[in-house]
VOMI-812901 format. One record per residue: z, x, y of N, C-alpha, C, CB in turn; chain. Coordinates in nm, 2 decimals, decimal comma, padded with zeros to 4 digits. Glycine has a CB too. Example, Ala and Ser with C-alpha at 12.3 -4.5 7.8 and 13.67 -1.06 7.14 Angstrom:
BEGIN
     n.c3     n.c1     n.c2    ca.c3    ca.c1    ca.c2     c.c3     c.c1     c.c2    cb.c3    cb.c1    cb.c2   bati
    00,78    01,32   -00,57    00,78    01,23   -00,45    00,78    01,32   -00,33    00,90    01,13   -00,45      A
    00,71    01,28   -00,22    00,71    01,37   -00,11    00,79    01,29    00,00    00,57    01,41   -00,06      A
***
This chain:
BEGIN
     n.c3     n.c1     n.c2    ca.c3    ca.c1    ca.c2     c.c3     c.c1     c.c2    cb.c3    cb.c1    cb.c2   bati
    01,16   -01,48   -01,65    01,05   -01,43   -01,57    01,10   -01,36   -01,45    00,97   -01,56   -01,53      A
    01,01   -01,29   -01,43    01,06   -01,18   -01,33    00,93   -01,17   -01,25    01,10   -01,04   -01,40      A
    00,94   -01,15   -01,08    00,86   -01,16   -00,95    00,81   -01,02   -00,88    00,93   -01,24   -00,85      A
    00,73   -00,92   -00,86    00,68   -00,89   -00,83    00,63   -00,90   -00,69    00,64   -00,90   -00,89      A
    00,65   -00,89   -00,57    00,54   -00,92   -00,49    00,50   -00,81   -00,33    00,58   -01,08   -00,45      A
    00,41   -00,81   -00,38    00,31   -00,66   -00,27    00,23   -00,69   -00,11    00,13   -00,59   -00,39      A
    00,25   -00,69   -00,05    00,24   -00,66    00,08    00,17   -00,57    00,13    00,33   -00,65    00,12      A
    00,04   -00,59    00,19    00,00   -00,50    00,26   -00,02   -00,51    00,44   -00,12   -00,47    00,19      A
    00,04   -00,41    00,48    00,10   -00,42    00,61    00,04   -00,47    00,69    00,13   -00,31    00,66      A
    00,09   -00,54    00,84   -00,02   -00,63    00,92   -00,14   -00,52    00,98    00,06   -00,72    01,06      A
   -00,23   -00,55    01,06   -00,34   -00,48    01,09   -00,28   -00,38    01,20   -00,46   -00,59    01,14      A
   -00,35   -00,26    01,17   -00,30   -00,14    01,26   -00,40   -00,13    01,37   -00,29   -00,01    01,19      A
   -00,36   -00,08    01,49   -00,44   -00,02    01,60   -00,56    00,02    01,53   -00,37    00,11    01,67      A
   -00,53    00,12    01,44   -00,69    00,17    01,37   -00,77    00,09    01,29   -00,69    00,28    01,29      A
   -00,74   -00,03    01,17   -00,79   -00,12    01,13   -00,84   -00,17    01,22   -00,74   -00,18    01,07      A
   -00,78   -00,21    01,39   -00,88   -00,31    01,47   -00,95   -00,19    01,50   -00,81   -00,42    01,60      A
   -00,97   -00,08    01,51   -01,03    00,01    01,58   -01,15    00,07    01,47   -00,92    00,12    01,64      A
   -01,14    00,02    01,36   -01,23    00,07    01,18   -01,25    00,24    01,28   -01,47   -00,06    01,11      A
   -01,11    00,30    01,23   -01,08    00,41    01,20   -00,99    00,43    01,11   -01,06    00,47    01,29      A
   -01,05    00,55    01,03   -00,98    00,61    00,87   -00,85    00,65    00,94   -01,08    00,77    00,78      A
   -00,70    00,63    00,84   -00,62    00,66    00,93   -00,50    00,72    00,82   -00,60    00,54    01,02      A
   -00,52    00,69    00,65   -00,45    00,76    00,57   -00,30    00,78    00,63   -00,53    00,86    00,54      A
   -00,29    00,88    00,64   -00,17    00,96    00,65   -00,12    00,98    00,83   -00,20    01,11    00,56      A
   -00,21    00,94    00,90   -00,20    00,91    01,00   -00,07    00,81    01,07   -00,32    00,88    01,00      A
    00,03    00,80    01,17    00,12    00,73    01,20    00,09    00,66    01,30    00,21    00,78    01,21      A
    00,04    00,52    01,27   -00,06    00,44    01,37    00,02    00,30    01,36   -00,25    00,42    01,30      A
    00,05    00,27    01,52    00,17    00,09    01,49    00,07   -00,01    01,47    00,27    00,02    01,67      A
    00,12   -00,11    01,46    00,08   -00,25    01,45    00,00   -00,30    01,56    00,18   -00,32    01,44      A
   -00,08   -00,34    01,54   -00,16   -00,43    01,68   -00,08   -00,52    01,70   -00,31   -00,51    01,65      A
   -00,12   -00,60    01,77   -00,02   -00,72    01,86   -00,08   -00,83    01,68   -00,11   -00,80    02,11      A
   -00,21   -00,82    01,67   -00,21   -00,95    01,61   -00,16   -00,89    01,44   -00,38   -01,03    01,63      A
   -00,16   -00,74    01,43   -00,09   -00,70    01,27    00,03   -00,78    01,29   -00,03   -00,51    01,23      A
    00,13   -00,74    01,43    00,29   -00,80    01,40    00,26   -00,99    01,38    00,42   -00,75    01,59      A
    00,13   -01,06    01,47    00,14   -01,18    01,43    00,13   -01,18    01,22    00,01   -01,26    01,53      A
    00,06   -01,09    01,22    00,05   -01,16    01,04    00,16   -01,10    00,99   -00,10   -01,11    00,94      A
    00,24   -01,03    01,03    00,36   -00,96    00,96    00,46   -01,09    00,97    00,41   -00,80    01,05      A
    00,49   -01,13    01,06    00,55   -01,25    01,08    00,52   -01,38    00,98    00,52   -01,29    01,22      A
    00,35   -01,39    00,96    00,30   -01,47    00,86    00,34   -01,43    00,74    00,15   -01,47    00,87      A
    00,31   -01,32    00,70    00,37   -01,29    00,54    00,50   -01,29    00,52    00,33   -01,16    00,48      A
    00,61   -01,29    00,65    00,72   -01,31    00,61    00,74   -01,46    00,56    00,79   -01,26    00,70      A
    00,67   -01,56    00,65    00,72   -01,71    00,61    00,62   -01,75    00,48    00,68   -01,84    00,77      A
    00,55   -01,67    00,45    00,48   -01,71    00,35    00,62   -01,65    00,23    00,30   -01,64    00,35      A
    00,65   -01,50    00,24    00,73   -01,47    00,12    00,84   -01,54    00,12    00,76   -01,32    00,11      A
    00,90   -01,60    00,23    00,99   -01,66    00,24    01,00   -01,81    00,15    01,01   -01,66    00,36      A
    00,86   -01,87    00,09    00,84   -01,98    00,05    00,80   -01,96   -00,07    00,76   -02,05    00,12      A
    00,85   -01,84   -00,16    00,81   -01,79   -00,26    00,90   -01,89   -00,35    00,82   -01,63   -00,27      A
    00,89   -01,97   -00,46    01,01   -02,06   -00,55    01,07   -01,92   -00,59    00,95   -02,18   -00,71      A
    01,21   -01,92   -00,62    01,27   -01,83   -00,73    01,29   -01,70   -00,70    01,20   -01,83   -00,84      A
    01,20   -01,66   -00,58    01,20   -01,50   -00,51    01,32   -01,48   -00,40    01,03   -01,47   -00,42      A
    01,38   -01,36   -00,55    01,52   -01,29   -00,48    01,50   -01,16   -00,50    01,66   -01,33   -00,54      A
    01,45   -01,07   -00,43    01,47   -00,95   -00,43    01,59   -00,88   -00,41    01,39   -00,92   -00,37      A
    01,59   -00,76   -00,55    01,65   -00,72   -00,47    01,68   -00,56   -00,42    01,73   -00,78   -00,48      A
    01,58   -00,53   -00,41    01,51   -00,40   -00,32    01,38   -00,39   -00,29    01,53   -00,30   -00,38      A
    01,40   -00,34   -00,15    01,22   -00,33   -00,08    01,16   -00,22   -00,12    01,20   -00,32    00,10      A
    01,07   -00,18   -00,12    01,03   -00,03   -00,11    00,91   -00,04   -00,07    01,04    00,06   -00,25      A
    00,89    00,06    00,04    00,79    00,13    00,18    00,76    00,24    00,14    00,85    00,15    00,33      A
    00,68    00,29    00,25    00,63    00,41    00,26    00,68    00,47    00,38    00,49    00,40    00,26      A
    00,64    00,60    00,42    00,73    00,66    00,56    00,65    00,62    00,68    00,76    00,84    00,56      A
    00,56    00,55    00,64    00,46    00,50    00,77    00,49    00,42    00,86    00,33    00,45    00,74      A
    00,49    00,42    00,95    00,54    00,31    01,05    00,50    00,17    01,06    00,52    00,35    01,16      A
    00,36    00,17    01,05    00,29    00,01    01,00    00,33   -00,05    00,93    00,19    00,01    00,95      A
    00,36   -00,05    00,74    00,42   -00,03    00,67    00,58   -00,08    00,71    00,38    00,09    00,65      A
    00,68    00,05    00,71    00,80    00,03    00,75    00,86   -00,16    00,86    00,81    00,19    00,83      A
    00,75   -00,14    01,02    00,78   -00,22    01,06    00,75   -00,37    00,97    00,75   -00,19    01,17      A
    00,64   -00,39    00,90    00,62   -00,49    00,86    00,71   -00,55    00,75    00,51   -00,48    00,83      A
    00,78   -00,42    00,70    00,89   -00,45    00,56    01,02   -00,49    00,66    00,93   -00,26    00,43      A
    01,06   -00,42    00,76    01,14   -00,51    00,86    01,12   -00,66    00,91    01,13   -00,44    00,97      A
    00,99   -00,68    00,95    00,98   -00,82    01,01    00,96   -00,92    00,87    00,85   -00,83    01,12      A
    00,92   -00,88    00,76    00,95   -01,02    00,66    01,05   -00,99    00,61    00,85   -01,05    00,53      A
    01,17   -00,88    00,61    01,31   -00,91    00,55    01,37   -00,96    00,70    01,40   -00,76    00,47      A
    01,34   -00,94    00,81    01,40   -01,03    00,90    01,37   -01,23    00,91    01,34   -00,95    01,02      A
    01,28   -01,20    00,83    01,22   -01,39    00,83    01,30   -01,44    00,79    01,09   -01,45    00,75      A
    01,29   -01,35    00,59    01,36   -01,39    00,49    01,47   -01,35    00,49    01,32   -01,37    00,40      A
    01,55   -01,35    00,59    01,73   -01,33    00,56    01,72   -01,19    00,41    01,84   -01,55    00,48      A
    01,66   -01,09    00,48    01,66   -00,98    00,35    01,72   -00,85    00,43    01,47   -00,96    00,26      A
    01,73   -00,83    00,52    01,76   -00,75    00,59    01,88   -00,68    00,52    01,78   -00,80    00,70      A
    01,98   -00,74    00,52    02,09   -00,69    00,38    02,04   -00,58    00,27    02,11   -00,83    00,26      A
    01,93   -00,58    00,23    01,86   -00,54    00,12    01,86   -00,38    00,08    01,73   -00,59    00,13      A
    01,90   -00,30   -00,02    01,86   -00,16    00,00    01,72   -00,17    00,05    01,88   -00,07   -00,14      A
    01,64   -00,06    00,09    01,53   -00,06    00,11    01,52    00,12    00,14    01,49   -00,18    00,23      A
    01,40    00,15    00,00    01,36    00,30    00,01    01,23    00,30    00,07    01,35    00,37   -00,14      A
    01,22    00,45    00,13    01,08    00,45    00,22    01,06    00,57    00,11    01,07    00,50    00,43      A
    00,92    00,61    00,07    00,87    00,70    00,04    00,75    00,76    00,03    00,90    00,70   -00,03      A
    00,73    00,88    00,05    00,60    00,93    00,09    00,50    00,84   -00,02    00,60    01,13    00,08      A
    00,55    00,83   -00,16    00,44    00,79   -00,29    00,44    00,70   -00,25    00,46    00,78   -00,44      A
    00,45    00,61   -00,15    00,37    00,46   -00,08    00,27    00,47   -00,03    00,44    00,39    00,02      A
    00,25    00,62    00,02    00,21    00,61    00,17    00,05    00,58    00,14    00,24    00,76    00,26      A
   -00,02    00,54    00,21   -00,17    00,50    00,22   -00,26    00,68    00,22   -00,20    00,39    00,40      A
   -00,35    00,61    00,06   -00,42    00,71    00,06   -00,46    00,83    00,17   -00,50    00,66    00,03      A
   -00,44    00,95    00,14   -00,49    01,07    00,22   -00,63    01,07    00,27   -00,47    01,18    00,14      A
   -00,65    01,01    00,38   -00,81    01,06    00,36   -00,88    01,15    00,43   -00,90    00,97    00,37      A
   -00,78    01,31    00,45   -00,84    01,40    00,47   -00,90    01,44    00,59   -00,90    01,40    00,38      A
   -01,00    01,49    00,64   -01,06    01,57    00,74   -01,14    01,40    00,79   -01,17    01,74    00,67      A
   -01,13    01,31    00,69   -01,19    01,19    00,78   -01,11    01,11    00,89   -01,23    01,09    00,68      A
   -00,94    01,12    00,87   -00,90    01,06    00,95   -00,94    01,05    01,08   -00,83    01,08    00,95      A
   -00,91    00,97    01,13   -00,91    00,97    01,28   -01,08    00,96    01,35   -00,83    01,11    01,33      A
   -01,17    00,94    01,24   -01,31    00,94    01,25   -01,32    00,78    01,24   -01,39    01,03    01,15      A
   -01,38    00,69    01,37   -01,46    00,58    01,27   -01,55    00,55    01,21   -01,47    00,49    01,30      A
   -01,54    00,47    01,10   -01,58    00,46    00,97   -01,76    00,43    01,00   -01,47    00,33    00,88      A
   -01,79    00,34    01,13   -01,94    00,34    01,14   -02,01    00,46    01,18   -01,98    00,25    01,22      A
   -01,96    00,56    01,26   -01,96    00,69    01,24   -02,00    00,77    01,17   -01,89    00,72    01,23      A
   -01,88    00,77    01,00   -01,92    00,86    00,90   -02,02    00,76    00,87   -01,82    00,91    00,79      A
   -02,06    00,65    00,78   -02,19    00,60    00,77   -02,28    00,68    00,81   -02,21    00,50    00,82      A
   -02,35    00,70    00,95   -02,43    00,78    01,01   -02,44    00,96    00,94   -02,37    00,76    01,17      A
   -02,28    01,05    00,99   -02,29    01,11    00,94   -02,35    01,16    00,81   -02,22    01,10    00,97      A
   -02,25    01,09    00,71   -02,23    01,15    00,60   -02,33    01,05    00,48   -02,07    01,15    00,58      A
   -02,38    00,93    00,56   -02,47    00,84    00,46   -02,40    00,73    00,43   -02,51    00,91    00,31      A
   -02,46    00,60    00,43   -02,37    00,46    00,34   -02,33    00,47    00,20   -02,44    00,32    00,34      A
   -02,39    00,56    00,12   -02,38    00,57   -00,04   -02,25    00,68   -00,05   -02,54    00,63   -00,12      A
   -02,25    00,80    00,05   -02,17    00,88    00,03   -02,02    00,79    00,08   -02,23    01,01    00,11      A
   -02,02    00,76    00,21   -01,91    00,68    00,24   -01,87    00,57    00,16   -01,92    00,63    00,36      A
   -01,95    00,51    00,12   -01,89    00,40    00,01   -01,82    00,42   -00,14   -02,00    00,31   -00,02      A
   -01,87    00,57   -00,15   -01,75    00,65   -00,31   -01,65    00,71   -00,24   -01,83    00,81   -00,42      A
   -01,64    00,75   -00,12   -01,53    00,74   -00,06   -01,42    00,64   -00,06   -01,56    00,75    00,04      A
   -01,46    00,57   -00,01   -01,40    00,49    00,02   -01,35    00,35   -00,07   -01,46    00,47    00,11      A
   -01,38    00,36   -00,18   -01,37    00,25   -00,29   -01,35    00,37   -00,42   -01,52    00,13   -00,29      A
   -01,48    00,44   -00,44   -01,42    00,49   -00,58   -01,32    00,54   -00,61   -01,48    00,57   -00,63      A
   -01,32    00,56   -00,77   -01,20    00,61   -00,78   -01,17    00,75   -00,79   -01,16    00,55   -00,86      A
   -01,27    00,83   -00,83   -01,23    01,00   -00,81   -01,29    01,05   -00,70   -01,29    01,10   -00,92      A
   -01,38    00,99   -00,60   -01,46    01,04   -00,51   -01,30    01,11   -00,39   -01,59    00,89   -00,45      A
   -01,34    01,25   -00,37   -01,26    01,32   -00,27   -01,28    01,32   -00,13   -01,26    01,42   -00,29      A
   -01,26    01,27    00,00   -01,29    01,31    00,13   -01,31    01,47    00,13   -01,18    01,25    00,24      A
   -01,35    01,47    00,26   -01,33    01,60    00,26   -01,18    01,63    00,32   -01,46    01,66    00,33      A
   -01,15    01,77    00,28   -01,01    01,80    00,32   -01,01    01,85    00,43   -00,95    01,87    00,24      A
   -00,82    01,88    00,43   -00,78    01,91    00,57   -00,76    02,05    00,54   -00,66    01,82    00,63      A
   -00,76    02,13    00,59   -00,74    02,27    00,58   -00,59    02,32    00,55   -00,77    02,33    00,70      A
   -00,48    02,20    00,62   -00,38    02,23    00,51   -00,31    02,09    00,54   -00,29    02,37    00,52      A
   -00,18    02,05    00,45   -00,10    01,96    00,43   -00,06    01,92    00,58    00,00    02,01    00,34      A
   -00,02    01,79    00,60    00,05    01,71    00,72    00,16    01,81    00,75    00,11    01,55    00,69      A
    00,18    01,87    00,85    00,31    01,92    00,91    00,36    01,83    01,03    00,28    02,06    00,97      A
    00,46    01,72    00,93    00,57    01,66    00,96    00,73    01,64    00,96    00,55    01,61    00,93      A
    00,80    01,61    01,02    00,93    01,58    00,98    01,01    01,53    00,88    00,96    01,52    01,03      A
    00,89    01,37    00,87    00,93    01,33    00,75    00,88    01,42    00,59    00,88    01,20    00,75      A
    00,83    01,51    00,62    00,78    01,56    00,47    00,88    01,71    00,47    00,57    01,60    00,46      A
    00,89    01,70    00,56    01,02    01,87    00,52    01,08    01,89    00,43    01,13    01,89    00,59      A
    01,14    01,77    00,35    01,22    01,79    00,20    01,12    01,79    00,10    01,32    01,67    00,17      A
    00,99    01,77    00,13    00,93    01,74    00,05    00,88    01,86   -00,02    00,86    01,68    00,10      A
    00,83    01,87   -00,15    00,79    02,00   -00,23    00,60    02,00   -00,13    00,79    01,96   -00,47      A
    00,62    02,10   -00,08    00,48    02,12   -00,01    00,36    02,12   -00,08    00,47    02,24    00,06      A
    00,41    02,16   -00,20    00,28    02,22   -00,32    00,24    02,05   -00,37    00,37    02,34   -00,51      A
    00,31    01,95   -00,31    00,28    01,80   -00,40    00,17    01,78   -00,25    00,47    01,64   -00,44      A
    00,21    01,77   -00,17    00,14    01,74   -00,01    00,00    01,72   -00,01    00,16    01,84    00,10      A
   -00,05    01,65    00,00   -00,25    01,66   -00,05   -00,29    01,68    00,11   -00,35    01,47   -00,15      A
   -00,44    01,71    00,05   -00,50    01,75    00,24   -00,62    01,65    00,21   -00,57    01,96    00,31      A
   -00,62    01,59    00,10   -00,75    01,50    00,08   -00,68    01,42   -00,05   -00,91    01,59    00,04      A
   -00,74    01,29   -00,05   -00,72    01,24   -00,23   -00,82    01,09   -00,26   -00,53    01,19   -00,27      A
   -00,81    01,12   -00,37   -00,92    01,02   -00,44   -00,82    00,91   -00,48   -01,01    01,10   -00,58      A
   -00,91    00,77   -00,51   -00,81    00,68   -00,55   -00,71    00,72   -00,67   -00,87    00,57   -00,59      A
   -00,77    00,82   -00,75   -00,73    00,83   -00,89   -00,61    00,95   -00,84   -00,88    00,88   -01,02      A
   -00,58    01,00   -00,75   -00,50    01,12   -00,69   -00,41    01,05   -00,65   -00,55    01,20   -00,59      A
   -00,44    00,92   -00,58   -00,31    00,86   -00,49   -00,21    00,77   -00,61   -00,39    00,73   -00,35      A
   -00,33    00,71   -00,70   -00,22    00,64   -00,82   -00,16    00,76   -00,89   -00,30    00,52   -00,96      A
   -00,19    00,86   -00,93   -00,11    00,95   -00,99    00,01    00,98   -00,92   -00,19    01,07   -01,01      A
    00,02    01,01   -00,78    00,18    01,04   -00,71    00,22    00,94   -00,67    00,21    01,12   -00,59      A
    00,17    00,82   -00,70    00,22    00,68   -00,67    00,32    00,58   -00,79    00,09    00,60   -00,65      A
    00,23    00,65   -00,92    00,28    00,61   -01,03    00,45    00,64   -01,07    00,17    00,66   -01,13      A
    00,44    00,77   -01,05    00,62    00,80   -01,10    00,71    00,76   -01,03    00,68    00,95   -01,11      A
    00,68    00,71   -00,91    00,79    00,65   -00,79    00,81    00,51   -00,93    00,70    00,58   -00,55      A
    00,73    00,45   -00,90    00,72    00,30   -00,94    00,76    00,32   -01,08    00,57    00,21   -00,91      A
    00,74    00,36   -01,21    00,77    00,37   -01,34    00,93    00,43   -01,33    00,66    00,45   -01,42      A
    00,94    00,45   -01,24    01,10    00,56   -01,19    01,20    00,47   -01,17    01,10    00,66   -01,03      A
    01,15    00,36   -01,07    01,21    00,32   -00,96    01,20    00,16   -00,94    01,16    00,39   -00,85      A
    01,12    00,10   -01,01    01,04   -00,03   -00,96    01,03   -00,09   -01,12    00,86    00,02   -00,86      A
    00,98   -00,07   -01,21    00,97   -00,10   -01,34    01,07   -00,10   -01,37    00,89   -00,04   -01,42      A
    01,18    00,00   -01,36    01,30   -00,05   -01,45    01,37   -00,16   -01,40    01,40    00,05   -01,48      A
    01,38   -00,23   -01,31    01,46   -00,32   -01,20    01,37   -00,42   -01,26    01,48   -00,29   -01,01      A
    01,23   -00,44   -01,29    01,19   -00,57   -01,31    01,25   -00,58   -01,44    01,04   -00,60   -01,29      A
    01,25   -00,44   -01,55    01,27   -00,52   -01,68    01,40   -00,56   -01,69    01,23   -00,45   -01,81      A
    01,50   -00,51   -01,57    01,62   -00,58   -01,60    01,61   -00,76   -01,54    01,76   -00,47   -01,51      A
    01,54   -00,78   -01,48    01,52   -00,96   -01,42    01,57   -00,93   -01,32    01,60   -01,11   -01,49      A
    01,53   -00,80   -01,25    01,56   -00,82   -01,08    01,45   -00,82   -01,01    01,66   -00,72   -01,01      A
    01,42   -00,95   -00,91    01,29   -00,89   -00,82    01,24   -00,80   -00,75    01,27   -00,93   -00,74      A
    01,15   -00,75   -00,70    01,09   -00,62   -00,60    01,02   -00,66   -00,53    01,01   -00,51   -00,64      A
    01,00   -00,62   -00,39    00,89   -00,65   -00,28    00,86   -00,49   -00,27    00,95   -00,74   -00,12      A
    00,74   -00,51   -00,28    00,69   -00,37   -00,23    00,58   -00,39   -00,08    00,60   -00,30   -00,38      A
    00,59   -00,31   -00,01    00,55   -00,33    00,14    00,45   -00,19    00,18    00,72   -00,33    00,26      A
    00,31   -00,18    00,13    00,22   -00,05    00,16    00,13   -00,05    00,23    00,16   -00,01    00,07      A
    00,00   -00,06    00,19   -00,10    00,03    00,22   -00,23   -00,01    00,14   -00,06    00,19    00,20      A
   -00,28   -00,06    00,20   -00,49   -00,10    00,12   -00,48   -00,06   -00,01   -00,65    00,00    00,18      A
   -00,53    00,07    00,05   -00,52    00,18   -00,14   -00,47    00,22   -00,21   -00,55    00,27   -00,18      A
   -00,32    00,20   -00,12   -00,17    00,25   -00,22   -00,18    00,13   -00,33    00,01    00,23   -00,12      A
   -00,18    00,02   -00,26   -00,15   -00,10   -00,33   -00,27   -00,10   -00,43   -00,13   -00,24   -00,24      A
   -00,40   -00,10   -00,44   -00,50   -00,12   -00,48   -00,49   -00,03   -00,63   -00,60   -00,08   -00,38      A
   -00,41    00,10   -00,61   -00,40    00,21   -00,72   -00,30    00,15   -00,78   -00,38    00,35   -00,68      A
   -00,20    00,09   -00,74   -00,08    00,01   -00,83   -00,15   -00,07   -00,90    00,04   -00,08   -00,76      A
   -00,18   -00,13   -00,84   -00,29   -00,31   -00,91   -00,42   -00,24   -01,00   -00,39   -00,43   -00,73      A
   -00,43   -00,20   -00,96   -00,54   -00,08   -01,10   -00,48   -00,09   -01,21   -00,56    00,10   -01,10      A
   -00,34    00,00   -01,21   -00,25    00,00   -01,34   -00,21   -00,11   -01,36   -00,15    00,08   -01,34      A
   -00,17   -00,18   -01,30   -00,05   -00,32   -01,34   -00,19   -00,42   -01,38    00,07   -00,40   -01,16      A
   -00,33   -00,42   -01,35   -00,43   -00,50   -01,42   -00,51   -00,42   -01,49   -00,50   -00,58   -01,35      A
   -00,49   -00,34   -01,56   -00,57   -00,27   -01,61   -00,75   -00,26   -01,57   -00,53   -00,31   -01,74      A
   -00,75   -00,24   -01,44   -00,91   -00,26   -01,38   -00,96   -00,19   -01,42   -00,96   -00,25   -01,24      A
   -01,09   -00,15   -01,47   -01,20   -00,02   -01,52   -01,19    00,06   -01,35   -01,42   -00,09   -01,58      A
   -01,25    00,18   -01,39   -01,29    00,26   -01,30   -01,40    00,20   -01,20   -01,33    00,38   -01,38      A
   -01,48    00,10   -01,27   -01,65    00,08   -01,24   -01,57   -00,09   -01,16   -01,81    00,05   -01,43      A
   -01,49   -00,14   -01,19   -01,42   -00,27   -01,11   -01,35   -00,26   -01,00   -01,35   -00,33   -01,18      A
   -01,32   -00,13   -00,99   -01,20   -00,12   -00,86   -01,29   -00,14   -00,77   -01,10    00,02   -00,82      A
   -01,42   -00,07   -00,73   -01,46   -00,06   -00,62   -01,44   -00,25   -00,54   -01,62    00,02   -00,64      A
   -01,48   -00,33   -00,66   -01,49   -00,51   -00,57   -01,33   -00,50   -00,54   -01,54   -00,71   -00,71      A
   -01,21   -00,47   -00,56   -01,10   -00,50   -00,52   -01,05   -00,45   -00,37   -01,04   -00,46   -00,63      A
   -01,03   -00,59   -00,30   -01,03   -00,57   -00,14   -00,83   -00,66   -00,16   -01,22   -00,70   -00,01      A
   -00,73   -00,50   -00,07   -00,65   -00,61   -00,05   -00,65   -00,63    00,12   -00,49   -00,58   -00,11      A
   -00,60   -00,72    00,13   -00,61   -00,77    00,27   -00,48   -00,76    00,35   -00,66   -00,91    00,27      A
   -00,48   -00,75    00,46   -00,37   -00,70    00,52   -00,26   -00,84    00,54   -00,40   -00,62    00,66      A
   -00,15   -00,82    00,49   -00,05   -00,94    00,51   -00,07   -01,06    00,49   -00,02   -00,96    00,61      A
   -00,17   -01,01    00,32   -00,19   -01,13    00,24   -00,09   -01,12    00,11   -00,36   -01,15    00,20      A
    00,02   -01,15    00,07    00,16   -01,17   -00,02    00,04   -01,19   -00,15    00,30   -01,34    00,04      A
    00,11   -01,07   -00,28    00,03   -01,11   -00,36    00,18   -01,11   -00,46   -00,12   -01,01   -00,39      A
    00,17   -01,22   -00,51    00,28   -01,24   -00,63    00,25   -01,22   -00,74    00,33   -01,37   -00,64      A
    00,30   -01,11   -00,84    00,32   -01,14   -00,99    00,43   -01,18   -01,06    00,28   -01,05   -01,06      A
    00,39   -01,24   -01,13    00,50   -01,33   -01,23    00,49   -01,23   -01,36    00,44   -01,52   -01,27      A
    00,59   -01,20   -01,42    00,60   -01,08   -01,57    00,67   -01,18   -01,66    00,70   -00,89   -01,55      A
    00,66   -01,12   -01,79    00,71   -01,16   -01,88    00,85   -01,06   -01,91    00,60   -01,17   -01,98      A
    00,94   -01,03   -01,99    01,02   -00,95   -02,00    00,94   -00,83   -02,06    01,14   -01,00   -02,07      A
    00,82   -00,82   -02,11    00,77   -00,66   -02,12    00,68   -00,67   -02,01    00,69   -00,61   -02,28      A
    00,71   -00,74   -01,88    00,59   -00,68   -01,82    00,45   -00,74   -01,82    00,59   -00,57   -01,86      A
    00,45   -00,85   -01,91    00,29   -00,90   -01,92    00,28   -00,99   -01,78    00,25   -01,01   -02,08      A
    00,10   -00,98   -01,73    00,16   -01,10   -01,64    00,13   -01,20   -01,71    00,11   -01,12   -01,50      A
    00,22   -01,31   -01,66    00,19   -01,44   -01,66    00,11   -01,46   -01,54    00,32   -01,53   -01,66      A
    00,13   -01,49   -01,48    00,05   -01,59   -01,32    00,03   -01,46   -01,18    00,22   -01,77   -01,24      A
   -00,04   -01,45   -01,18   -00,07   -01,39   -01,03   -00,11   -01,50   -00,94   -00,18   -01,27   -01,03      A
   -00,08   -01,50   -00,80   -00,13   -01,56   -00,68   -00,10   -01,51   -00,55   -00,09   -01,67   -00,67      A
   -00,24   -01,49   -00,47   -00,27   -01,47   -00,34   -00,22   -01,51   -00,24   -00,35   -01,50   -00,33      A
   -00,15   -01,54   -00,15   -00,08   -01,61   -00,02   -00,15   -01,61    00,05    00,01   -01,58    00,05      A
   -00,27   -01,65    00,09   -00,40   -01,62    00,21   -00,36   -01,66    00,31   -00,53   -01,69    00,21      A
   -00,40   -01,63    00,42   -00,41   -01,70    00,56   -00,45   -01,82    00,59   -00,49   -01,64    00,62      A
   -00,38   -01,93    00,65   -00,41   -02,04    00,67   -00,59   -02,06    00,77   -00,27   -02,09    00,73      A
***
């Protein structure tokens, strides 16, 4: 048996602020780093969980939170890859808007295929993030908007690349993201319908464990909730 387990980062400035924030580089609230600390002692109490590689995104939220549970859990040692295919869905010309806002704007029906479906597109940004961290990056991959079904597509070859083969050898993975990053993994890894994703909420720096079989079936999934 082999362990799985996904992390979504503690609560950002803009989660406490319910602003869209995608691709946006937004820290931790005081109380994100308290739950980042929580999901570390929680992963830390995992039976049998030895990872052994982290993998992030280039976001800072993200990044620090994959720091403070390998600091809990004596993991600090650990390789650990950041990559843009982590990063929390793009959402375009909405960033930095809050979300009761576009409601008004744009309608509750419109904002809610946003924001849950799976092909529904924000609207875009006129052009790609001009960052540091994306300079190596092939520009032509860079989105200025994306749908859930957009974000698991450049999400998917990191992880079938990088992440799948290490479980089928019987080595653990922690992966450390993003709401919808993670949401678009867990689509694929549970085979959800298109019409089911929308009920799927992950919660921030709530430890979600899978247990695999050697092809990858699950056996046991479980939640780490908040006390």
């Amino acid at each position: 048996m082999v362990k799985l387990v996904l992390v979504r980062h503690g609560e950002s400035i803009a989660n406490r602020d319910n602003v869209y924030t995608g691709w946006n580089d937004v820290a931790l609230s005081a109380k994100g780093i308290q739950q980042a600390k929580s999901a570390g002692l929680k992963v830390a109490q995992i039976s049998n969980f030895a990872p052994t590689h982290i993998h992030t995104s280039v976001l800072s939220r993200a990044i620090i939170t994959a720091n403070i549970i390998a600091d809990i859990c004596d993991f600090l040692y650990l390789p650990i890859t950041k990559t843009w295919r982590l990063n929390e869905r793009h959402y375009g010309a909405l960033r930095g808007i809050n979300k009761d806002v576009s409601r008004k704007v744009f309608g509750k029906e419109q904002v809610l295929k946003w924001r849950r479906g799976f092909d529904s597109v924000p609207p875009l940004l006129a052009q790609p993030v001009q960052d540091r961290r994306y300079q190596n990056c092939d520009m032509h991959l860079m989105p200025q908007g994306e749908s859930l079904h957009q974000t698991q597509r450049r999400l998917m070859p990191y992880y079938i690349d990088h992440i799948a083969p290490e479980l089928l050898a019987g080595r653990d993975q922690l992966i450390v993201a993003h709401g919808s990053s993670l949401r678009a993994l867990i689509k694929k890894i549970e085979d959800i319908s298109d019409t089911d994703i929308v009920k799927l909420e992950v919660p921030n720096a709530q430890p979600i464990v899978y247990t695999f079989d050697e092809n990858l079936n699950i056996v046991k999934k479980e939640i780490l909730k908040n006390d």
